[in-house]
C-alpha positions, -999 to +999 in steps of 0.1 A: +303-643-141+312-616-167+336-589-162+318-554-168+321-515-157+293-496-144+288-464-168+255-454-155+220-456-130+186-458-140+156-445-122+126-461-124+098-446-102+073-469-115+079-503-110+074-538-102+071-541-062+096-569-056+116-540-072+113-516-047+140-508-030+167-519-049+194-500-064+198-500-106+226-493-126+236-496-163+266-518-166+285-526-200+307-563-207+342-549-204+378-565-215+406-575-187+418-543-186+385-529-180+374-511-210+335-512-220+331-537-249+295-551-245+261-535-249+249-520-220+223-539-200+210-528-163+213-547-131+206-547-099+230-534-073+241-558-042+277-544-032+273-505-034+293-503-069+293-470-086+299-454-119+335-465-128+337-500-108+344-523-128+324-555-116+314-590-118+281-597-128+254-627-133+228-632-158+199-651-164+188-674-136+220-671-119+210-631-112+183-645-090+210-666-066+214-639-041+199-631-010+191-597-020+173-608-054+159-642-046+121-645-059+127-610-080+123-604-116+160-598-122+183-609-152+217-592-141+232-586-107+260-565-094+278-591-072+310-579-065+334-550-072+369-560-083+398-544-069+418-559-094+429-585-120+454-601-133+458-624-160+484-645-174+509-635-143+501-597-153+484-574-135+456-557-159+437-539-137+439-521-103+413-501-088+431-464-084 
């Protein structure tokens, strides 16, 4: 799973049809205190996030483990929206 923060949607009317449906937005590998260090790459949308979440996300093979993606062509999933983290015994995020 990678920490990252959703900084955008895409729209894509044309599509593959295992596609349709779902929800895409651009998401960028963030640092523990959620600021966007990582290229952006899109993903698929399972929890509802929204511009500003940060979330956690999988890649690769992994991005086709849930039931909303299973059998799709999908690299990166939106599987959960953190409320917070804390590292080292220090809080270093909190959703406001």
């Amino acid at each position: 799973m990678v920490i990252s923060k959703v900084v955008g949607s895409a729209v894509a009317t044309v599509k593959d049809e295992n596609l349709i449906g779902t929800k895409l937005l651009v998401v960028r590998e963030a640092d523990v205190t959620g600021q966007p260090i990582g290229k952006p790459v899109v993903a698929i949308d399972t929890v509802d996030a929204g511009v500003g979440d940060l979330v956690l996300i999988a890649a690769g093979s992994s991005a086709r483990q849930t039931y909303m993606t299973k059998d799709r062509p999908v690299d990166a999933v939106i599987m959960a929206v953190l409320d917070s983290l804390e590292v080292d015994g220090t809080v270093t995020y909190r959703k406001s």
